[in-house]
N, C-alpha and C positions, 0 to 999 in steps of 0.2 A: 504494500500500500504506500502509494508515495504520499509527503509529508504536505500538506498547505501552507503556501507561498507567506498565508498573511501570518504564521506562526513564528515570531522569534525568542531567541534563546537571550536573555537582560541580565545572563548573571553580572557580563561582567560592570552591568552598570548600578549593581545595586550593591558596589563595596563607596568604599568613602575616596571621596576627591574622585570619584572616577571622569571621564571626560565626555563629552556631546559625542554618539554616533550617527552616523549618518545614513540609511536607509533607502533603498529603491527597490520594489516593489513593483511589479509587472505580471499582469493575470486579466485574463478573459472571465465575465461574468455577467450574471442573465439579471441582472436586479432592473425595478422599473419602479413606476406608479401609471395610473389610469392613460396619459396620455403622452408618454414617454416613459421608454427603456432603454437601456445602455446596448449600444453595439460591443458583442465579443472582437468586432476586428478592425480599431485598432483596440488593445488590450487596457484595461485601466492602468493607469500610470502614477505609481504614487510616490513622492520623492520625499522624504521624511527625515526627523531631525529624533530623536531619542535624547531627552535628558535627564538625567539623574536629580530626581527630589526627596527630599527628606518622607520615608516610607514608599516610595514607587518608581514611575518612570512617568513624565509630558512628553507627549508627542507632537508635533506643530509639523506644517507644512504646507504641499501641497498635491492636491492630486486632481489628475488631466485625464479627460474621458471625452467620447461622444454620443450622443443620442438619438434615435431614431424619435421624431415628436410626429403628430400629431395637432396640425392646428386648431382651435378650440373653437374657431369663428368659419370655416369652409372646407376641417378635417382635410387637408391638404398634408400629405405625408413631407418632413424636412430632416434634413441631417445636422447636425449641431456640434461643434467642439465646443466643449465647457472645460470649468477648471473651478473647484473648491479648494477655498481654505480650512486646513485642519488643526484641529485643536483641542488636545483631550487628555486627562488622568487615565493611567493605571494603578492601581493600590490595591492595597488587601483589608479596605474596610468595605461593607456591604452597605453601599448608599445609593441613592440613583444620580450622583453626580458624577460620578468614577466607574470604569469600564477594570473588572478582575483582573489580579495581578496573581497568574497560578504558579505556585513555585519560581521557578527564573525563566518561565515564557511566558509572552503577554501574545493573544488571537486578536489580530488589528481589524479582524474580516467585519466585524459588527461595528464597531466605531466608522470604518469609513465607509460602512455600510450606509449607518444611518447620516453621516454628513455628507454624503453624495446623495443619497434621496431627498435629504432637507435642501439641499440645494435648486434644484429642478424645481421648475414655474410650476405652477398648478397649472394656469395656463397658457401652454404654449402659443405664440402667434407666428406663421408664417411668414412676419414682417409687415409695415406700415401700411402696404399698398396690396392687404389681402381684399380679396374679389369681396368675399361676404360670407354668407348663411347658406348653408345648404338646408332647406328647410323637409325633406326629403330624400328617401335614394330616387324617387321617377323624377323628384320637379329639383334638380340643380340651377339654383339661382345665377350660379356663375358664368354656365353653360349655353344658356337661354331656354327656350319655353321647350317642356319634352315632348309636346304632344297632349298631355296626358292629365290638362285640367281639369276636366270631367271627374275622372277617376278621383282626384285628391281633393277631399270636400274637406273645411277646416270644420274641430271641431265643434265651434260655437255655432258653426251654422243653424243648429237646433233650435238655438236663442232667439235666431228670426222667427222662426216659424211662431215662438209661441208670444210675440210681440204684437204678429199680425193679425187681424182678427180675419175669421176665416165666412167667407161671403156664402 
C-alpha cells in the first residue's frame, strides 16, 4: 500500500530550536462543491512552510489548483486557475481550532482540504459579459427562441386563469 503524499513525518520539528521546513506537495484529487470541482490534471500544488511552535507545528503557505466551474447565471462550463492561502495548527489538544498532531506525522489532506473548498465562489460566473439565464434545457435564452414556446408554460400561468373571471 503506498503511503499518502499529504502525510509527513514532524519529528524533527518538534525538538527545540528546530528550524522552518519547507514543503511541496503534488497530488491529483477529486474534491468539489455544487458548482465547481478541482481538475486531477494539472495536480494540486501545495508549496508549504512547517514551523515549529510551542506544542505543535503552523503550516502557512500556498496552494495552486484548477477548476472545472460551472456558471451560476447560463451554466456555461469554465476552467479556472486559483491559488489559496494557507494557514493552520497542528497540536495534540482536541479543539476545533487545530487540525491532530499524531505522534511525529501530521495528515495535511483535511486542512487543505477544507481551505481549498473554502476558497471557491459559491458562485461561479463565466465572466462580466455572460449571455444570461438559461431558464430551461428546451428554451436557452442565450441561444435564441427553440421553437418550443408552446411547450414551456410558466408556472404562474395558473394565477391568470383564476384572476379572470370566466364568461
Amino acid at each position: 500500500m503506498s503511503r499518502s503524499p499529504f502525510v509527513l513525518n514532524v519529528a524533527d520539528l518538534l525538538g527545540r530550536d528546530a528550524p522552518t521546513r519547507q514543503e511541496v506537495i503534488e497530488a491529483p484529487v477529486d474534491w468539489g462543491i455544487e458548482l465547481s470541482t478541482l481538475t486531477p490534471d494539472p495536480p494540486l500544488l501545495a508549496q508549504l512552510q512547517l514551523h515549529p511552535v510551542s506544542g505543535g507545528i503552523a503550516v502557512t503557505g500556498t496552494v495552486e489548483f484548477t477548476t472545472e466551474d460551472s456558471c451560476y447565471r447560463c451554466l456555461a462550463p469554465t476552467t479556472t486557475e486559483r491559488s489559496a492561502t494557507i494557514g493552520a495548527l497542528f497540536d495534540r489538544t482536541e479543539d476545533d481550532e487545530s487540525y491532530p498532531l499524531d505522534g511525529h506525522e501530521i495528515d495535511l489532506e483535511q486542512m487543505l482540504r477544507d481551505e481549498v473548498l473554502l476558497s471557491l465562489p459559491l458562485s461561479p460566473s463565466c465572466g462580466d459579459d455572460c449571455p444570461g439565464v438559461v431558464s430551461s434545457a428546451q428554451n436557452d435564452l442565450n441561444t435564441g427562441a427553440s421553437g418550443d414556446e408552446d411547450d414551456v408554460r410558466s408556472p404562474f400561468a395558473v394565477l391568470k386563469d383564476l384572476l379572470e373571471p370566466e364568461s
